[in-house]
C-alpha positions in Angstrom: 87.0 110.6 96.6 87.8 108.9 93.4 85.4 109.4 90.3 87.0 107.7 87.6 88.3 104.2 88.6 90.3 102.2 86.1 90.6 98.2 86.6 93.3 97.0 84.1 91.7 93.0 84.3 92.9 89.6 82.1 89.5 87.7 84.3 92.4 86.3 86.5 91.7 85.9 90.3 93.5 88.9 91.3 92.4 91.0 88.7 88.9 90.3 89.8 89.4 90.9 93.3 90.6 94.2 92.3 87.4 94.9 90.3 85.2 93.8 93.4 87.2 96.2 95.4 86.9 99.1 93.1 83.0 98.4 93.3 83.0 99.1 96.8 85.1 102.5 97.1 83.8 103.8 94.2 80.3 105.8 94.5 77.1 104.7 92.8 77.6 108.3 90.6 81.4 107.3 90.1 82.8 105.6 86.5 84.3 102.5 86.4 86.5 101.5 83.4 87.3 98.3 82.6 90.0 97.7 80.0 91.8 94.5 78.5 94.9 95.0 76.8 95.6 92.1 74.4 99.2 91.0 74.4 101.3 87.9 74.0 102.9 88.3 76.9 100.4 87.3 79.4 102.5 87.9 82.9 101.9 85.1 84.6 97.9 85.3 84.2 95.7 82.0 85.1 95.2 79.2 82.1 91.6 79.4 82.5 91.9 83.5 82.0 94.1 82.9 79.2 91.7 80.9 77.4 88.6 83.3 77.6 88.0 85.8 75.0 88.6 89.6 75.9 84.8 89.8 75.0 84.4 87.7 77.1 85.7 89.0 80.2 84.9 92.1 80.0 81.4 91.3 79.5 82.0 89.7 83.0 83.6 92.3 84.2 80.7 95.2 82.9 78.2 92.6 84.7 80.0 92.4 87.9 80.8 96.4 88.4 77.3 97.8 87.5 76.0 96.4 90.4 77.8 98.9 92.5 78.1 102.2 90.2 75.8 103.4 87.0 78.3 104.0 84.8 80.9 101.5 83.3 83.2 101.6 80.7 84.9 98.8 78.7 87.6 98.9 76.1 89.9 95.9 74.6 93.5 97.6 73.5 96.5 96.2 72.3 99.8 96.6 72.7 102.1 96.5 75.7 99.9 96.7 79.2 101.9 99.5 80.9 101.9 101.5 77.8 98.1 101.4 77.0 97.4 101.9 80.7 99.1 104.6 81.2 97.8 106.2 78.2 94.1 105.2 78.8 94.9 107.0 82.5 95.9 110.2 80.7 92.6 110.3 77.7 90.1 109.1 80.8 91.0 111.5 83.6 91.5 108.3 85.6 92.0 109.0 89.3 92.5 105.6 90.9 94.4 102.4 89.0 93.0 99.5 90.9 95.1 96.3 90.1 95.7 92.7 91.3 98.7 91.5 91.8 99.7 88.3 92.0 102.1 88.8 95.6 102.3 85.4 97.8 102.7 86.0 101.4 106.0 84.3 101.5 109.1 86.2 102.2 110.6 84.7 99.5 110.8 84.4 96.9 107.4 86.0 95.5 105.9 87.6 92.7 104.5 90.8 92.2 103.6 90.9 88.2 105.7 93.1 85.4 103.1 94.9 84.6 101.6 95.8 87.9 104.7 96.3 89.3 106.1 98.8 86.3 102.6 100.9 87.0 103.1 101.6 90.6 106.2 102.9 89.5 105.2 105.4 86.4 101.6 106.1 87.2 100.7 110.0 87.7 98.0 108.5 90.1 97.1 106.6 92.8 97.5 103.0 92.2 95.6 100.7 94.7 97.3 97.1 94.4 94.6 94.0 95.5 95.6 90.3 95.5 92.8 87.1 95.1 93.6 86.6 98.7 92.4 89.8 99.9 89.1 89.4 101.9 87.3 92.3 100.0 84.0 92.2 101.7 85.7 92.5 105.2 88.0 94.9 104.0 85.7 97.8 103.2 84.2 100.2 104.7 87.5 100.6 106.7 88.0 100.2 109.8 92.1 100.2 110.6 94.0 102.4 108.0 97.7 102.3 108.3 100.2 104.5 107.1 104.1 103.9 107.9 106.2 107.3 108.0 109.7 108.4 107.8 108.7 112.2 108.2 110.2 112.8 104.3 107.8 114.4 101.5 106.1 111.5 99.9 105.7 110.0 103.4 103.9 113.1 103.9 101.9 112.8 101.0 100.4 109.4 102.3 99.7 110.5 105.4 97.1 113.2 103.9 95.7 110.4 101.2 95.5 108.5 104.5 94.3 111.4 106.9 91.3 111.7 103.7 90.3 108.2 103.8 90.1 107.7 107.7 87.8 110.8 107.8 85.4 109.5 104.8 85.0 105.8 105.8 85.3 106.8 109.9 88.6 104.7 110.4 91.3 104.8 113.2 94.7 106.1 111.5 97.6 104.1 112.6 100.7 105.6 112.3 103.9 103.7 112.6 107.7 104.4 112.6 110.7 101.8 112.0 113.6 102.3 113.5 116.0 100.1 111.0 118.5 98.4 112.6 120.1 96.0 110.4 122.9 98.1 109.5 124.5 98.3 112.9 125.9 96.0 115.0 125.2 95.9 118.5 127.9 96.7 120.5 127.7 99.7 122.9 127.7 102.6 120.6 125.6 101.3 118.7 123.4 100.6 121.1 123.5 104.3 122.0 122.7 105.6 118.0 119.8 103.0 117.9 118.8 105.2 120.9 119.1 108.2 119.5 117.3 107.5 116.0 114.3 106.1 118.1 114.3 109.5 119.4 114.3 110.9 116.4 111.8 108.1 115.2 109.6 109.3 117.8 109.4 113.1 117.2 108.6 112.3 113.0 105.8 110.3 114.7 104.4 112.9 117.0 104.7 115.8 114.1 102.6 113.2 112.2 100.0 112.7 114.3 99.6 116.3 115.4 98.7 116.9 111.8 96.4 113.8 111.7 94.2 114.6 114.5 93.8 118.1 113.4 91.5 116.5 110.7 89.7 114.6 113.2 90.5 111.6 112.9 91.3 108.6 115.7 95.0 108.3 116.0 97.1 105.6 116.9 100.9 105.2 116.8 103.8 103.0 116.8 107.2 102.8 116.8 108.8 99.3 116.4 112.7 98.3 115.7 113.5 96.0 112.7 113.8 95.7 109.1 111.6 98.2 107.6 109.3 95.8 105.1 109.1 93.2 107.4 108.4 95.4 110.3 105.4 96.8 108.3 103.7 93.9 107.1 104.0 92.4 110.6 102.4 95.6 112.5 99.5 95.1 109.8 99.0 91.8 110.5 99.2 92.2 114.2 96.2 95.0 114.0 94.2 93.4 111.4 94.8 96.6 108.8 92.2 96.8 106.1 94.4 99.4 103.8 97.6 100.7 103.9 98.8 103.9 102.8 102.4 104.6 101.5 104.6 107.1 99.7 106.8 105.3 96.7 109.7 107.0 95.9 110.5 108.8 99.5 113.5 110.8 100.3 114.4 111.1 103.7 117.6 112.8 105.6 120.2 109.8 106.3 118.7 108.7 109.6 115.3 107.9 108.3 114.5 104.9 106.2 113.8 105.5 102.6 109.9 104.2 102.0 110.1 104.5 98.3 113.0 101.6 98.9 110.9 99.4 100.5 107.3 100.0 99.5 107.6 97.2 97.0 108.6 94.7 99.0 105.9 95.6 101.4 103.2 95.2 98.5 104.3 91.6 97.9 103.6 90.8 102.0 101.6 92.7 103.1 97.9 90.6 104.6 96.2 93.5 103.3 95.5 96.0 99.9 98.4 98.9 99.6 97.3 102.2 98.2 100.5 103.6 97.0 100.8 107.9 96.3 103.3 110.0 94.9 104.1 113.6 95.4 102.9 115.2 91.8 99.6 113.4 92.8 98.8 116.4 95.3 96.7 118.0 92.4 94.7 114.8 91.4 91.5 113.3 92.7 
């Protein structure tokens, strides 16, 4: 699916769990770059990263990717992270960012990392987020693939990225609504409009999977009540999700929850990677 694979590294835990990862989606004909960019802020990377030489880890890095594809690609830049990445994405043809991030399970308070954080935003492409904790060799080939949906455009959009990747690896799609609650009270008429939106929770869902299993694919769904983030990461921990799938930036009509809102909060919980997608990526890999 993806045949240029860019892992942004600084030898830190996460950043090599993201390279292991990349290894295994990538094909043995696809290109895996590798690039260090040298900077003084280091973003909360590990001491014993910090006091390696880029040459040094990338010679680690070239070492530890060829055993999964023939071609690999190393470059040392420098300059601000973000910039150079987003650049290198542009003069590559990159089609999948894979980076680590250095989320903690915790609610609160956690960290995500600037720089990883400031490409899931900005990137033109897919941008597959790993953390150290990640179990990468029982993550992949997948077997549980979930993507949460609010029936608006970019939600859409990760439903087909996710539709693509259940069919190629042979995974069961799970599908799963949230019907938000936290901004009502609960008297009686509210009561009534949590009703109705679960309703209308329900039919998004059923549209959904309608166009899932036209592809093929093994279809499960979900509707749970809740805060949106929280309700997410606790569905994928509940059903052992290898990957999930959402839309950043979402728009939705008033009675759906915006996923573009939340999808960053759900990167720093969730118990497994997040492959995030945007609309304009429709034309990529």
């Amino acid at each position: 699916m993806y045949d240029h694979l860019l892992v942004p590294t600084d030898g830190s835990g996460p950043a090599n769990a993201a390279l292991e990862l990349a290894g295994r989606i990538a094909s043995s004909t696809a290109t895996i770059h590798v690039l260090v960019v040298s900077n003084d802020d280091h973003d909360g990377s590990s001491t014993d990263a910090l006091d390696r030489t880029a040459e040094e880890i990338l010679a680690d890095a070239r070492e530890t990717a060829a055993a999964d594809v023939e071609t690999v690609v190393t470059e040392e830049q420098q300059g601000d992270p973000r910039d150079r990445i987003f650049e290198y994405v542009e003069s590559a043809g990159i089609t999948l960012v894979v980076m680590g991030s250095h989320g903690r399970r915790e609610p609160e308070p956690v960290v995500l990392g600037r720089v990883t954080e400031g490409v899931i935003r900005d990137a033109s492409v897919p941008v597959l987020v790993v953390r150290a904790s990640d179990d990468i060799q029982s993550r992949y080939p997948f077997d549980r693939v979930l993507v949460p949906t609010d029936g608006s455009e970019h939600a859409g959009i990760a439903l087909e990225r996710g539709v693509e990747i259940a069919a190629e690896t042979g995974a069961t799609l799970h599908l799963l609504s949230v019907v938000n609650v936290t901004r009502y009270g609960t008297d009686s008429e509210t009561d009534a409009l949590v009703d109705r939106l679960e309703e209308n929770t329900k039919r998004v869902l059923e549209t959904a999977a309608k166009r899932a299993a036209a592809s093929g694919v093994d279809v499960r769904t979900a509707v749970t009540v809740g805060t949106v983030h929280r309700a997410i990461s606790a569905y994928a921990e509940t059903e052992d999700i290898d990957l999930l799938v959402m839309g950043t930036h979402g728009r939705g009509d008033p009675d759906r929850e915006l996923l573009g809102s939340v999808t960053e909060r759900v990167l720093r919980t969730a118990p497994a990677p997040v492959l995030t997608v945007r609309a304009r990526e429709t034309d990529g890999s």
